[in-house]
C-alpha atoms as a printed R data frame, in Angstrom:
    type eleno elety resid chain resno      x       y       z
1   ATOM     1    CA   UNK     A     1 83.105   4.248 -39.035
2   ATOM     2    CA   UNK     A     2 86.366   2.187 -39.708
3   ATOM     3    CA   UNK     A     3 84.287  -0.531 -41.423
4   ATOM     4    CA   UNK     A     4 83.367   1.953 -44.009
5   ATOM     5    CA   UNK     A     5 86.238   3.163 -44.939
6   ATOM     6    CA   UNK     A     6 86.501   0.390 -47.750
7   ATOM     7    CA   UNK     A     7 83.388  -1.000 -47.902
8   ATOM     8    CA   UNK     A     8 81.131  -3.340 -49.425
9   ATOM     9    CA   UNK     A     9 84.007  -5.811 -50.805
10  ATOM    10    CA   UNK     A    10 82.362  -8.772 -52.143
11  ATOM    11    CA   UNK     A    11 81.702  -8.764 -55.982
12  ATOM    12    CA   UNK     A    12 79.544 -11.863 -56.508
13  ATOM    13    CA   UNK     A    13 75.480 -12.092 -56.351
14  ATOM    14    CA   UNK     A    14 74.881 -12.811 -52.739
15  ATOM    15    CA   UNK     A    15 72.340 -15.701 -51.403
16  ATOM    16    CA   UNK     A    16 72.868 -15.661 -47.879
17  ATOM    17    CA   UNK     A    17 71.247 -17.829 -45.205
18  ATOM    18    CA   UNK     A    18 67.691 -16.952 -44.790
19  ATOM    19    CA   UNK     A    19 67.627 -17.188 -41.055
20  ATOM    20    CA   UNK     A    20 71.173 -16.155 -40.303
21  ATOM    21    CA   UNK     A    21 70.449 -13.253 -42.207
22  ATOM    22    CA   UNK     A    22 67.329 -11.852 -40.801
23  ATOM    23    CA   UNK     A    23 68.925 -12.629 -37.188
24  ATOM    24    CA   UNK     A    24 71.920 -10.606 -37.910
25  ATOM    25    CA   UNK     A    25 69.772  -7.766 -38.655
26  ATOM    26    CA   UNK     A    26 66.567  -8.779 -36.689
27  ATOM    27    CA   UNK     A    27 67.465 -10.610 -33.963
28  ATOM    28    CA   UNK     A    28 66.923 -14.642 -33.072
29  ATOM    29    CA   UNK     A    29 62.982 -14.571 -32.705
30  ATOM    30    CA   UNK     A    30 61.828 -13.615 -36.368
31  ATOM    31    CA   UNK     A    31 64.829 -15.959 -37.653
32  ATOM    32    CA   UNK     A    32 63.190 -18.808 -36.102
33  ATOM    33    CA   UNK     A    33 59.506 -17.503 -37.184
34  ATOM    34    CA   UNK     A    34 61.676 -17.484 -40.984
35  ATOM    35    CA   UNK     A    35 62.693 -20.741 -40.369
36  ATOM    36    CA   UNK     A    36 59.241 -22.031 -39.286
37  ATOM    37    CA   UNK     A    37 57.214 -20.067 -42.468
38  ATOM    38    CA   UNK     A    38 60.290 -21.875 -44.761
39  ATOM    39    CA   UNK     A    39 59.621 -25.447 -43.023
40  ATOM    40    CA   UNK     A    40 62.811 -25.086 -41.731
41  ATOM    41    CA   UNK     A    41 63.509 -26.705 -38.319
42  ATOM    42    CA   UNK     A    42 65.682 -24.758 -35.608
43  ATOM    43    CA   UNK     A    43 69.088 -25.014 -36.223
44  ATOM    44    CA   UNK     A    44 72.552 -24.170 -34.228
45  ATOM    45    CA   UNK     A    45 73.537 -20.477 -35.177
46  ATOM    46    CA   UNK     A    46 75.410 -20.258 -38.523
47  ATOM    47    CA   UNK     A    47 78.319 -18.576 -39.726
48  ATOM    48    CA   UNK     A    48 76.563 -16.156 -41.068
49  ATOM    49    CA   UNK     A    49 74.955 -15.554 -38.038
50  ATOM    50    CA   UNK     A    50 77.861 -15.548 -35.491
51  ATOM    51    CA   UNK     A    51 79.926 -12.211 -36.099
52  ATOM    52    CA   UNK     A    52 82.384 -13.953 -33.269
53  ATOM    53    CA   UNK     A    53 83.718 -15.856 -36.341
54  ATOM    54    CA   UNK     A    54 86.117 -13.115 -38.257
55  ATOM    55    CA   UNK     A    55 84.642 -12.819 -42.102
56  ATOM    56    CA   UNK     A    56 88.025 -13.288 -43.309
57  ATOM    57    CA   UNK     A    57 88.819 -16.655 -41.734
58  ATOM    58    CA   UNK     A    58 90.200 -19.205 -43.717
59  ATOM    59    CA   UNK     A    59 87.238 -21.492 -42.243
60  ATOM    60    CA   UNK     A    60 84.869 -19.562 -44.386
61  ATOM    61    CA   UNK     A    61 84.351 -20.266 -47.789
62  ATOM    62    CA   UNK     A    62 84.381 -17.725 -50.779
63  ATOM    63    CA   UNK     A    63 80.656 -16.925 -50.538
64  ATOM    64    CA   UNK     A    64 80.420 -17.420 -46.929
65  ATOM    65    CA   UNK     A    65 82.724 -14.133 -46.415
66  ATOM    66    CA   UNK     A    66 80.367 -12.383 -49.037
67  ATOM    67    CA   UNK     A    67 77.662 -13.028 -47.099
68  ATOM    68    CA   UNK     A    68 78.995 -12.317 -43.725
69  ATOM    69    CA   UNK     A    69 80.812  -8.945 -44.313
70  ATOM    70    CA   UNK     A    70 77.703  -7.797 -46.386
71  ATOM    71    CA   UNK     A    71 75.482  -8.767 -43.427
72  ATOM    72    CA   UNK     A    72 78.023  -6.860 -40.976
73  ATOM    73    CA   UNK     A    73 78.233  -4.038 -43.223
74  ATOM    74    CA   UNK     A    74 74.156  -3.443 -43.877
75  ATOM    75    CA   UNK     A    75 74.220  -3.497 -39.781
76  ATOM    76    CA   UNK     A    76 76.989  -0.652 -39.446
77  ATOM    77    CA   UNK     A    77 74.946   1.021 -42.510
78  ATOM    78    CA   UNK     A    78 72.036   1.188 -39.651
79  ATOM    79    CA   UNK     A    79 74.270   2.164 -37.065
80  ATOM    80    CA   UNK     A    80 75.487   4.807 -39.079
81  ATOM    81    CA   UNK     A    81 71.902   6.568 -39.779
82  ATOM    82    CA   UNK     A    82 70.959   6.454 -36.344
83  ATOM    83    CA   UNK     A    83 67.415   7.139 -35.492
84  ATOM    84    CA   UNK     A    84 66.872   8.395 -39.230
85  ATOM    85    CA   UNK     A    85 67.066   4.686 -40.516
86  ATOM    86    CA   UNK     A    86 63.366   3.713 -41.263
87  ATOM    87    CA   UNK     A    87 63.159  -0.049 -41.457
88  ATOM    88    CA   UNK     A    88 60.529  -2.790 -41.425
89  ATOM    89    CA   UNK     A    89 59.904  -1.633 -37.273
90  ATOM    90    CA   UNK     A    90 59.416   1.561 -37.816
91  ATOM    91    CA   UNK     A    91 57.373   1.783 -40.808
92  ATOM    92    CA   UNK     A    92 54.868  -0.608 -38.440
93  ATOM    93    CA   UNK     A    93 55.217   1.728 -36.139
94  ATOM    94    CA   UNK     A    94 53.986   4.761 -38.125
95  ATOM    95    CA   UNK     A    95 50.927   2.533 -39.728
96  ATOM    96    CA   UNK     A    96 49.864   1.300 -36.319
97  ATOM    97    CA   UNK     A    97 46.577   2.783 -35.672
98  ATOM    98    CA   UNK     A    98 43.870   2.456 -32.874
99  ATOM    99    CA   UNK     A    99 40.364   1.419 -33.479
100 ATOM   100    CA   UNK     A   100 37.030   2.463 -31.514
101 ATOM   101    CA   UNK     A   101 38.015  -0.300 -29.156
102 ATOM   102    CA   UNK     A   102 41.237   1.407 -28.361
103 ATOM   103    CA   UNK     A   103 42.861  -1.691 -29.635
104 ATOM   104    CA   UNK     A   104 46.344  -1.735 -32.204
105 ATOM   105    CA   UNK     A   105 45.994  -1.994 -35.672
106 ATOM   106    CA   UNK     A   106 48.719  -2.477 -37.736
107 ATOM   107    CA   UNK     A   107 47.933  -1.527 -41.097
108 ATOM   108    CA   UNK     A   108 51.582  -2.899 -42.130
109 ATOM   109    CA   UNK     A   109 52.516  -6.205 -40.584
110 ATOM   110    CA   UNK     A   110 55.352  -7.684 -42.999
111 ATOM   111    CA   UNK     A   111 55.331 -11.690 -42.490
112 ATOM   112    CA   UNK     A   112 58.952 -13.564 -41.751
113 ATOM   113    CA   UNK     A   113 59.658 -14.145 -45.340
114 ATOM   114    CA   UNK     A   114 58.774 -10.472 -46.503
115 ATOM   115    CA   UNK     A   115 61.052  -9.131 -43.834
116 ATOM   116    CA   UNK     A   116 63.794 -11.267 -45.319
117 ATOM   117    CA   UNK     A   117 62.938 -10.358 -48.738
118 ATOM   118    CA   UNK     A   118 63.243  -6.545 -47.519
119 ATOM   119    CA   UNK     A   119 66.641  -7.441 -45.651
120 ATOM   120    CA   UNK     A   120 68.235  -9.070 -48.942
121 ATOM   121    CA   UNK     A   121 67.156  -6.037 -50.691
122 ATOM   122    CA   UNK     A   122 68.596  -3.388 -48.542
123 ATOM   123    CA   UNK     A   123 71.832  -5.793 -48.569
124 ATOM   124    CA   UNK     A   124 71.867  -5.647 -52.435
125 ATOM   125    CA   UNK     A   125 71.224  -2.109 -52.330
126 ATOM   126    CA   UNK     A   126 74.091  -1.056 -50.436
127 ATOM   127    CA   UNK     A   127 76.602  -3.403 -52.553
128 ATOM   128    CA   UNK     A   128 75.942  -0.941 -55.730
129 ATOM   129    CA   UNK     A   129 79.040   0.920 -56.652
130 ATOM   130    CA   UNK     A   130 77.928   4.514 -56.229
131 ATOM   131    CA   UNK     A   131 76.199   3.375 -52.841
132 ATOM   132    CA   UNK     A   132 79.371   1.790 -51.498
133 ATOM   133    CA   UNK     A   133 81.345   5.116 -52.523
134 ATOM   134    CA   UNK     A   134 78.751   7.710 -51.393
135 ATOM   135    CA   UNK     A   135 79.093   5.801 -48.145
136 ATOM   136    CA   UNK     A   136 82.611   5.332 -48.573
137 ATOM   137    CA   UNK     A   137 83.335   9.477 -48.485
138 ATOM   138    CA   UNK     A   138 83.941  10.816 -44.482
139 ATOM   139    CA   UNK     A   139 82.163  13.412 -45.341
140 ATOM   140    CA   UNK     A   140 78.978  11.962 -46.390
141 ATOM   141    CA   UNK     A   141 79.083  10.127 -43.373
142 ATOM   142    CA   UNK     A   142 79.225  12.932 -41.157
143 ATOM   143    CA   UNK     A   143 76.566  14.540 -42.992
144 ATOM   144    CA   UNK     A   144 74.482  11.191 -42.316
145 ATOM   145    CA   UNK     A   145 75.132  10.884 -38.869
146 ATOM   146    CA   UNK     A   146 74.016  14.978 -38.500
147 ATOM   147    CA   UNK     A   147 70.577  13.783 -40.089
148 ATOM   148    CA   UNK     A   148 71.238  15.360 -43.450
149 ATOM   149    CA   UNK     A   149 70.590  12.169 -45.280
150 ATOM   150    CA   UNK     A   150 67.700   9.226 -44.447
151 ATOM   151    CA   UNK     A   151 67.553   5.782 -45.228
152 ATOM   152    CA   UNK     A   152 63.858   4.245 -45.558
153 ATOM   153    CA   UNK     A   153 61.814   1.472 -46.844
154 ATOM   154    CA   UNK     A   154 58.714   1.879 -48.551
155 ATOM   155    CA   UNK     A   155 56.087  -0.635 -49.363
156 ATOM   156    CA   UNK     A   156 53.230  -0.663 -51.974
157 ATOM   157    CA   UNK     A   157 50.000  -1.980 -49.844
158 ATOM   158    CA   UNK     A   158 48.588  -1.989 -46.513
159 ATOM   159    CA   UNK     A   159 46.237  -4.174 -45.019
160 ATOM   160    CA   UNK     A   160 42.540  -2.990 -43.755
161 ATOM   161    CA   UNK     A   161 39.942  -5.677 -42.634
162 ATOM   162    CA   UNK     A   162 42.851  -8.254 -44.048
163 ATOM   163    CA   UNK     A   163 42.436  -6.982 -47.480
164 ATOM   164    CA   UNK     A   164 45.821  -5.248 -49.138
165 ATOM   165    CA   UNK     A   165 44.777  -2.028 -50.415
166 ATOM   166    CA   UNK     A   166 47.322   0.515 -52.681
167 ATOM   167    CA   UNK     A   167 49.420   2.489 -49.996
168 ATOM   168    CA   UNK     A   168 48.547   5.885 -51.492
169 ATOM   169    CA   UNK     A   169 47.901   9.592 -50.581
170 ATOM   170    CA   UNK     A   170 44.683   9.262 -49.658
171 ATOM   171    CA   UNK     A   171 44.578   6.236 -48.158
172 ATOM   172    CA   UNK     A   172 47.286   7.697 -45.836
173 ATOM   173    CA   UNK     A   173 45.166  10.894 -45.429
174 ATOM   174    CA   UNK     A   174 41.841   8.625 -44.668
175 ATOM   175    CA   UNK     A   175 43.449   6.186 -42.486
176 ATOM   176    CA   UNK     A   176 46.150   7.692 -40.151
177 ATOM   177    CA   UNK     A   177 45.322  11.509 -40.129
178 ATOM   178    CA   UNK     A   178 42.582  11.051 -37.416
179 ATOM   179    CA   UNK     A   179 45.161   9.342 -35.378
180 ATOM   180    CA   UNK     A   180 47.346  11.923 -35.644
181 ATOM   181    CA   UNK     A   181 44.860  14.033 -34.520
182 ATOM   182    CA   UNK     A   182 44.163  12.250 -31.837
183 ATOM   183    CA   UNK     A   183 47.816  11.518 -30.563
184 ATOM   184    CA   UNK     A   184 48.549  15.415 -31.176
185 ATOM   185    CA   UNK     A   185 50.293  15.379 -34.005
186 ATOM   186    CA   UNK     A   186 48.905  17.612 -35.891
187 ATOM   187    CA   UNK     A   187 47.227  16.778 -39.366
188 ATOM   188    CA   UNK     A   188 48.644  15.021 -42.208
189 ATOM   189    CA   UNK     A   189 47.750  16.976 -45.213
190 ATOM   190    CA   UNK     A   190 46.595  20.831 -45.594
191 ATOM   191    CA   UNK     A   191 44.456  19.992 -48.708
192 ATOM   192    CA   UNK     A   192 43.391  17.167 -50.782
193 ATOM   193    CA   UNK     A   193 43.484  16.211 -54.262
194 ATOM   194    CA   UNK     A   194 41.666  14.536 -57.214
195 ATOM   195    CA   UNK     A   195 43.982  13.445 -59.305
196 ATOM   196    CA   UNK     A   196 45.736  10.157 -60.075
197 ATOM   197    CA   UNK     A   197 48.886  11.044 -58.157
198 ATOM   198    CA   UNK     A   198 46.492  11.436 -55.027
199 ATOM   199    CA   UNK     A   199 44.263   8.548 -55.263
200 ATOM   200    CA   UNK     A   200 45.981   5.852 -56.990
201 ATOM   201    CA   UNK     A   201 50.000   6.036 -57.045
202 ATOM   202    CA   UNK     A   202 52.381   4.083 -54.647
203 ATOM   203    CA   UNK     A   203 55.558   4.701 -52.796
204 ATOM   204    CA   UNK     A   204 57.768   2.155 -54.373
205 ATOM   205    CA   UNK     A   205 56.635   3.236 -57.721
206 ATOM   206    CA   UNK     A   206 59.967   2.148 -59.506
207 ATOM   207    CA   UNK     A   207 59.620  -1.036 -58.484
208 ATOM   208    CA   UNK     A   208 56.042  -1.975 -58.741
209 ATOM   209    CA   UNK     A   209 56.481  -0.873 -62.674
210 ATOM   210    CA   UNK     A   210 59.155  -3.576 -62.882
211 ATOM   211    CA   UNK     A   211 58.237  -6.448 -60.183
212 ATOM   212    CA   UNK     A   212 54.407  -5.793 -60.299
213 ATOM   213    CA   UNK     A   213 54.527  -8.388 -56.835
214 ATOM   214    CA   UNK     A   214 53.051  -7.532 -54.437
215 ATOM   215    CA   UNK     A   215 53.625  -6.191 -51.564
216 ATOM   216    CA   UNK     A   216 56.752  -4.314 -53.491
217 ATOM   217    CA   UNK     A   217 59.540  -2.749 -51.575
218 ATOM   218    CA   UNK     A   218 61.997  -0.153 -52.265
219 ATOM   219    CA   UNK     A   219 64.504   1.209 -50.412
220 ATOM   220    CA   UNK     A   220 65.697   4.924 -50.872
221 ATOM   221    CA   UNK     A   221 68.416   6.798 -49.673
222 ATOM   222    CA   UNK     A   222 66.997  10.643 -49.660
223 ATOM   223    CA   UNK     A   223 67.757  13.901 -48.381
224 ATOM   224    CA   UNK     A   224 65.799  15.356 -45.821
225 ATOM   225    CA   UNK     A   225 65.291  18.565 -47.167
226 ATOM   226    CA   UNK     A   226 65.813  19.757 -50.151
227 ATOM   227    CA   UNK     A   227 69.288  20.010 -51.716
228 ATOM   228    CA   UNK     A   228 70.365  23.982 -51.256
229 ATOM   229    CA   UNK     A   229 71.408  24.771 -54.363
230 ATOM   230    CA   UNK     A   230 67.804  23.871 -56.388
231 ATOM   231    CA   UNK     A   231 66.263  26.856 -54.346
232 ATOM   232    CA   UNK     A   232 65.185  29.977 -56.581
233 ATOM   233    CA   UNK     A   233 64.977  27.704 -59.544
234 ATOM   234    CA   UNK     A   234 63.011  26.601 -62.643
235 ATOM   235    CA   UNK     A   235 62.299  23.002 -62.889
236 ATOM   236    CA   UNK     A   236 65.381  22.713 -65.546
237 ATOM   237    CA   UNK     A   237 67.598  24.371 -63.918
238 ATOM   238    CA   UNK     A   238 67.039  22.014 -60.679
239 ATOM   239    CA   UNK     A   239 67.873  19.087 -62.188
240 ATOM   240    CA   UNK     A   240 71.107  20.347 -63.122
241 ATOM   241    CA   UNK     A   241 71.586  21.022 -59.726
242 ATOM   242    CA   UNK     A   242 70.393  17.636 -58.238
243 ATOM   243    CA   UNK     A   243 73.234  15.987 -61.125
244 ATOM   244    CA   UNK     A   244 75.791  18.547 -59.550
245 ATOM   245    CA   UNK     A   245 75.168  17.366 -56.440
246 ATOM   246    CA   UNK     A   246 75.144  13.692 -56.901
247 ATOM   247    CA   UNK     A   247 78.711  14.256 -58.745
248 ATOM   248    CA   UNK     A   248 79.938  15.262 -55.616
249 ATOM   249    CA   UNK     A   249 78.895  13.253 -52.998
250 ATOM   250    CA   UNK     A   250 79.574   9.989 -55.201
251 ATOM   251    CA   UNK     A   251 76.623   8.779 -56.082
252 ATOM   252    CA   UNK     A   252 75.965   8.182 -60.300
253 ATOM   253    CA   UNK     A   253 74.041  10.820 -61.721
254 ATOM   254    CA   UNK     A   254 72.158   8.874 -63.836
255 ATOM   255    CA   UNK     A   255 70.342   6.896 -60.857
256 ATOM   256    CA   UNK     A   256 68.839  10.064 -58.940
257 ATOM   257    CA   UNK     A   257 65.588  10.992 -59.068
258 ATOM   258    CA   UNK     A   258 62.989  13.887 -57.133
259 ATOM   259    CA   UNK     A   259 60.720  12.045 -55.541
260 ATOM   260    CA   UNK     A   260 57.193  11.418 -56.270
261 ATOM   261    CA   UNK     A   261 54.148  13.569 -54.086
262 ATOM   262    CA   UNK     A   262 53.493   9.775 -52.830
263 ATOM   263    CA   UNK     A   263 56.770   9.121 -51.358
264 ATOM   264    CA   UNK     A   264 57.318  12.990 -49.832
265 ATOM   265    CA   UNK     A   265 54.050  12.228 -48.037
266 ATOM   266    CA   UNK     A   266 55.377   8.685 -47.205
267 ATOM   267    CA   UNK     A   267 58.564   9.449 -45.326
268 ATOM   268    CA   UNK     A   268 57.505  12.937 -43.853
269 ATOM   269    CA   UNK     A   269 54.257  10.787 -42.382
270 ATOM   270    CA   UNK     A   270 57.321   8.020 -41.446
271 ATOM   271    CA   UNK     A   271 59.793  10.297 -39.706
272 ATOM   272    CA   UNK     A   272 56.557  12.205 -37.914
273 ATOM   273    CA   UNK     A   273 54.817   9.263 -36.398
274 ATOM   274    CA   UNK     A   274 58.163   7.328 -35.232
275 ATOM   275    CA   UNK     A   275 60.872  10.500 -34.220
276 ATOM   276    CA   UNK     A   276 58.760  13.070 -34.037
277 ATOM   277    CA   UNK     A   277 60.179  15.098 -36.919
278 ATOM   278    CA   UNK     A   278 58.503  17.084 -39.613
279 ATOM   279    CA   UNK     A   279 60.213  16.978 -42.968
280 ATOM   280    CA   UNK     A   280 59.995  20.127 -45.404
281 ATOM   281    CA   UNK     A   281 58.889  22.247 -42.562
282 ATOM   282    CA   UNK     A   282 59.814  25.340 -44.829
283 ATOM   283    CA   UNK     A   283 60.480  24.440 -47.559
284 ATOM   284    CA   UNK     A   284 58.780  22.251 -50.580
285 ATOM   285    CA   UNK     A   285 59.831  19.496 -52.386
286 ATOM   286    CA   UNK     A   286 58.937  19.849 -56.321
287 ATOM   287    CA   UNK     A   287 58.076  16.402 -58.156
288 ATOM   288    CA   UNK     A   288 58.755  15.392 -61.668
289 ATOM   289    CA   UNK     A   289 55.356  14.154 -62.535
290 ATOM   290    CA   UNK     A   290 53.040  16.295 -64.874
291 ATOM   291    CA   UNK     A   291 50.247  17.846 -63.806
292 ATOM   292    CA   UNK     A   292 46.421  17.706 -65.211
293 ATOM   293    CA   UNK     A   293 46.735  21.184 -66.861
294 ATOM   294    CA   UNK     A   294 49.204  22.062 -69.344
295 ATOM   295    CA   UNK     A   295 52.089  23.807 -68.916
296 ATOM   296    CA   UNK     A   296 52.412  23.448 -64.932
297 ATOM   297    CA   UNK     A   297 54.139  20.301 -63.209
298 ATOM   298    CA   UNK     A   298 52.673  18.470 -60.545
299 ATOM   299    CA   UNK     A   299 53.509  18.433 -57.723
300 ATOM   300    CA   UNK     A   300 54.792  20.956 -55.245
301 ATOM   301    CA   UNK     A   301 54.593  18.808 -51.563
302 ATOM   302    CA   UNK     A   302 56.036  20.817 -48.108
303 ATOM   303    CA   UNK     A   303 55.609  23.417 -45.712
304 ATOM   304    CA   UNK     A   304 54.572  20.775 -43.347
305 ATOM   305    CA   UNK     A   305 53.828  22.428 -40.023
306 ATOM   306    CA   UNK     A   306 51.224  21.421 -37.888
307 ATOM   307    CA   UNK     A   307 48.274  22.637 -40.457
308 ATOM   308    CA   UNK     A   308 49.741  19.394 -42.697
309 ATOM   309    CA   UNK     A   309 51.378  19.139 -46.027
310 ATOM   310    CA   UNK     A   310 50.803  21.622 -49.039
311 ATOM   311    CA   UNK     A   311 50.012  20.118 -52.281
312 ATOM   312    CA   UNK     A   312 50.179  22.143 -55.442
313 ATOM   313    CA   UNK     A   313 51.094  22.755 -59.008
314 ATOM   314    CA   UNK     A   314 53.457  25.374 -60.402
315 ATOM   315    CA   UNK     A   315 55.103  26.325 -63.914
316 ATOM   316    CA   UNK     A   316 58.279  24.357 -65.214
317 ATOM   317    CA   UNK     A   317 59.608  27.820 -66.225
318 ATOM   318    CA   UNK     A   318 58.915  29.720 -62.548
319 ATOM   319    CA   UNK     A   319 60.814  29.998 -59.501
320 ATOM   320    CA   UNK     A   320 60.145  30.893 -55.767
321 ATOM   321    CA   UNK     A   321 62.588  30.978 -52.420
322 ATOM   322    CA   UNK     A   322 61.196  28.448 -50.834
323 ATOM   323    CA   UNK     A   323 61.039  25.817 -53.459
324 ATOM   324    CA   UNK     A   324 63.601  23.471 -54.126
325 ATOM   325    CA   UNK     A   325 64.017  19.329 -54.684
326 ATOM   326    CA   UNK     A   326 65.579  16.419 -52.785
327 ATOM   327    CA   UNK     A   327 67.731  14.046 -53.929
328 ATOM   328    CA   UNK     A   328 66.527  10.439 -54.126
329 ATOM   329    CA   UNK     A   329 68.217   7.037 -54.686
């Protein structure tokens, strides 16, 4: 990945083209739909849009090279993750359901204009410094393209009999573990909860607190498992671990975070339904959420065979071999 080696150049805000944007990642179809939602008429294909035109041509301006070589770069970014990036198509694909009628339903169906407002945000995403250096390192690439690392988008709602509804555990559970069943997939979850973390919380969590529009997106890169050196530690200890291992694969230390019961379920239901792939298969992914009772933190979410996810409490201050944390950001 040549184009990585020194990535991500462009230092001001970007604003690129709406519809040369979403074609250069989407193709020339849902530009036009853009184009149409925006009351745009069809236009000629613009710089932004024709990688024919070298980014660093003098006949582009300042902002236009921004916005082309960030465009090219979020495409070799995809390239790069392989089948474990998990965009706006495959997140459809994962919440596309049948009814009794045997008919699709696709519980997430992202307009034009949300896809483009997904697109910037990935684009922005990958233009933060850490980002640019974790994908910078040939190392972290090669763990990438051996399916150590994913890249996904999350969203906050879903849509059932056209009304958005909170995209949480057990909506998920409710809503696409019978057709799991039914395609063979095995079920989503071993056991159910009560609490809020189960029946109210969202996947893009960070960013609903600070948006609160809706539908919210995020977009995470996270490790598939959990990080090797959290195993056989307390809660603590783990963190220090996750901070250790952000240090050295580049990314700030500062930013990370375990991820929430809601978005374990979310991209281990994701990476499932669209490559086949359990995540946490062995192993269990421990949250930083508190749990109901005192002096346990919820929650523990893995051993996903085909019996479905585990979900469960344990002390801050215990330990087991199997239980460790990813690394989110």
């Amino acid at each position: 990945m040549s184009e990585l080696s020194n990535p991500f150049t462009p230092e001001k805000p970007l604003n690129p083209d709406v519809a040369g944007a979403v074609k250069a990642l989407f193709g020339a179809e849902t530009a036009e739909n853009v184009r149409r939602e925006l009351g745009e008429t069809p236009t000629e294909p613009t710089l932004v849009e024709d990688f024919n035109v070298d980014p660093t041509d003098d006949i582009l301006g300042q902002t236009e090279q921004a916005e082309a070589n960030a465009i090219k770069e979020a495409k070799e970014v995809k390239k790069l993750f392989g089948e474990n990036f998990f965009g706006q198509k495959q997140i459809e694909s994962a919440f596309t359901i049948k009814n009794e009628q045997g008919q699709d339903i696709k519980l997430i169906d992202l307009s034009p204009s949300e896809r483009q407002q997904a697109e910037q945000m990935l684009i922005e995403k990958l233009q933060e410094d850490d980002i640019k250096t974790f994908l910078s390192k040939p190392e972290n690439q090669q763990d990438i393209k051996d399916g150590k690392y994913l890249l996904i988008l999350r969203v906050n709602t879903i849509k059932v009999n056209g009304q958005d509804i909170p995209l949480t555990i057990k909506a998920m559970n409710d809503l696409i573990d019978p057709d799991m069943e039914e395609k063979g997939q095995g079920k989503l979850l071993l056991n159910t909860r009560t609490e809020s973390f189960f029946t109210t919380t969202t996947p893009a969590v960070a960013l609903g607190e600070l948006r609160r529009a809706q539908p919210t997106f995020e977009w995470t890169i996270v490790t598939k498992d959990v990080v090797q050196s959290t195993l056989v530690k307390d809660h603590s200890t783990q963190t220090i671990k996750l901070q250790e291992e952000a240090d050295r694969i580049g990314i700030d230390s500062t930013k990370i975070k375990r991820r929430q019961p809601v978005q374990t379920v979310f991209d281990h239901l994701v990476s499932l339904r669209t490559i086949n792939q359990r995540l946490l298969e062995n192993t269990l992914d421990w949250s930083s959420d508190e749990s109901f009772s005192p002096g346990c933190l919820a929650w523990c979410v893995g051993d996903g065979g085909s019996d479905g996810l585990r979900l469960f409490g344990w002390s801050p201050d215990g330990s087991r071999s199997s239980l460790g944390a990813s690394l989110s950001r």
